[in-house]
N, C-alpha and C positions, 0 to 999 in steps of 0.2 A: 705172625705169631707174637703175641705179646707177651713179657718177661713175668715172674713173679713180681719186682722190684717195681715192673711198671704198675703193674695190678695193686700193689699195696701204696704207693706212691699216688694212683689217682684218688684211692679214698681217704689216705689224707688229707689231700686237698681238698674233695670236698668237705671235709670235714672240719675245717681250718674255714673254707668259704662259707660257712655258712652256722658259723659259731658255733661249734661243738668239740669236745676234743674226743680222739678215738674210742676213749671209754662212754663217755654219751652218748656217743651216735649210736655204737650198737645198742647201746638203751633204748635210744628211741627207736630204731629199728623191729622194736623186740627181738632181740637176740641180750646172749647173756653179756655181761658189761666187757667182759675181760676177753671178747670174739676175736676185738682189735687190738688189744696190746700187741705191741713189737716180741713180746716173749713168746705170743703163741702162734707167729708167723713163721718157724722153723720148729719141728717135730724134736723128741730127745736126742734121737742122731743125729739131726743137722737137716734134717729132706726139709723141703721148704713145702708149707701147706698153703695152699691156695684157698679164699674165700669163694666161696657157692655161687651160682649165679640166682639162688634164690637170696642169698645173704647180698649180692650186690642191688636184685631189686627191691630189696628190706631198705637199703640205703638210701636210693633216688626217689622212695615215697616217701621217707623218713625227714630227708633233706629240704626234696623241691628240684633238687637238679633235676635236668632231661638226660635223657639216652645220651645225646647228642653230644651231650657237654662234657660227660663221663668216655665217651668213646676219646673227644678231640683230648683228654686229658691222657688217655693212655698213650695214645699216638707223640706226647709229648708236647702240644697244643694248648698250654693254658691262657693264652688270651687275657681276655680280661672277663673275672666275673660277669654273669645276664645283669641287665640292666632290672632294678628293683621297680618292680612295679606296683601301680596299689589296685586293691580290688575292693568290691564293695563289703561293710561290713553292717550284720544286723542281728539285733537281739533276738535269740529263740520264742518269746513270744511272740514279737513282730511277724513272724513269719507266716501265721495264718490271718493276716490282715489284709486287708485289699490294698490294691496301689503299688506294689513292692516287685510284683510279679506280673509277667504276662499270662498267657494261658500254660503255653508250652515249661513253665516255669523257670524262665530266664530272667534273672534282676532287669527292672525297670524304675525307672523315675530318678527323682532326685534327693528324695530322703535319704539319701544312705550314708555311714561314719564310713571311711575307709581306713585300711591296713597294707603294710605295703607286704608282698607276696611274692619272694627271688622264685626264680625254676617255674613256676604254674601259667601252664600252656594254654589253658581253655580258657578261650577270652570272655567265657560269659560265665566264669566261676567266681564265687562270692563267700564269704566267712560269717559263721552263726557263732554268737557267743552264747555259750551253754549257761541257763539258768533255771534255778532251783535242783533238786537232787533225782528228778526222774530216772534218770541215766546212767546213775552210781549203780558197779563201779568202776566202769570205762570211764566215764565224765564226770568232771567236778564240777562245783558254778564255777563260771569266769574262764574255763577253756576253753578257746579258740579252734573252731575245725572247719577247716576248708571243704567248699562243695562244688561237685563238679559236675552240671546238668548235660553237660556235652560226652560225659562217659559213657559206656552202656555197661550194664548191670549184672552180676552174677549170682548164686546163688552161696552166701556166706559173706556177699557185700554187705559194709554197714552202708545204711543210706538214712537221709528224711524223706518225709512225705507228706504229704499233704491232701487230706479228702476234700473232697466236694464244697462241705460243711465246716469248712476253716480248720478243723481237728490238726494238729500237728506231731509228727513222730517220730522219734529218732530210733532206729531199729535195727536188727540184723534183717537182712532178704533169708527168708525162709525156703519159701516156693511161690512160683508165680506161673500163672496158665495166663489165657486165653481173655479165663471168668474172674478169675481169682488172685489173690495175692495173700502170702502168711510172712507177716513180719512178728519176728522172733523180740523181746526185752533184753534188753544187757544182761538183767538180773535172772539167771537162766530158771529160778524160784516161778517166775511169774509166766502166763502160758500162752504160748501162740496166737496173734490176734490175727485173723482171716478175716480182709475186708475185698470187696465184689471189686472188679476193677470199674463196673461204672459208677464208683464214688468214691475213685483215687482223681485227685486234682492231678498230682505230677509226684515221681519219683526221682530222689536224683542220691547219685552215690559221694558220699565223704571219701575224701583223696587224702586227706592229712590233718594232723590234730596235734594242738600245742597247750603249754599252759601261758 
């Protein structure tokens, strides 16, 4: 059974590891700024509040930390920081281009910028840099969001995609059969685009997004 003190103690750290301070993380989190001040880790009487375990999995998407790394932190275990690794990085144009990609839509080749990427597990995840304003306004140009083709996909996932016919889309999963797939626009104005599944190239879901 782990302490409160351990419990607010490991998200400092991460939070410290990985360049944030308590009030950004829950920003980036989405959670409100002020989730992690130390003021509102003990109720008016003194009960000590404990964060959500949805609020800690807001964190390790937020971050990049793993389960793993956050467990060894409770347990008192902080080692030394994941070693920074890089992964591939390519322009949102780029993406319906040939060469860049295999079938199954795993990064290939050697054209790629890279970015270095702590906590991110899937060894065949790669970073799209968001350009022009399709996307606003979840994305800006020049945001960074990480893709992870090794995930599997849910329904209220943001993901890319990619048809047949090089078309490129960065979208909510709406619904998806068999036949079909409905990817939802950020701009929730604009209306469900339903494309057949035999002229989806590959779908893969976004893990995380920076500016």
């Amino acid at each position: 059974m782990f302490t409160h003190k351990q419990v607010w103690t490991a998200i400092d750290v991460i939070a410290e590891r990985y360049g944030f301070s308590a009030s950004g993380l829950a920003k980036k989190a989405g959670l409100d700024p002020t989730s992690f001040n130390p003021s509102k880790r003990h109720g008016p009487d003194g009960r000590p509040r404990w964060p959500t375990t949805e609020s800690i999995a807001r964190v390790l998407e937020a971050s990049g930390a793993s389960v793993e790394e956050f467990s060894d932190l409770l347990a008192g275990r902080k080692g030394q920081p994941p070693k920074r690794r890089q992964i591939p990085l390519i322009g949102f144009t780029q993406v319906g281009k040939s060469g860049f990609f295999d079938d199954s839509g795993f990064p290939v080749g050697t054209s790629w910028d890279e970015i270095e990427a702590p906590g991110i597990v899937d060894q065949n995840a790669y970073a799209v840099e968001i350009q022009g304003e399709s996307m606003l306004p979840v994305y800006r140009e020049g945001d960074i969001v990480i893709v992870s083709p090794s995930t599997s996909i849910r329904k209220g996932d943001r993901v890319i995609a990619r048809t047949t016919n090089g078309e490129v889309l960065a979208r909510i999963l709406h619904r998806q059969s068999a036949k079909t797939v409905e990817l939802a626009a950020f701009n929730p104005a604009e209306e469900i685009k339903s494309i057949e599944m035999k002229d989806i190239d590959w779908i893969a879901r976004i893990i995380w997004a920076g500016q």
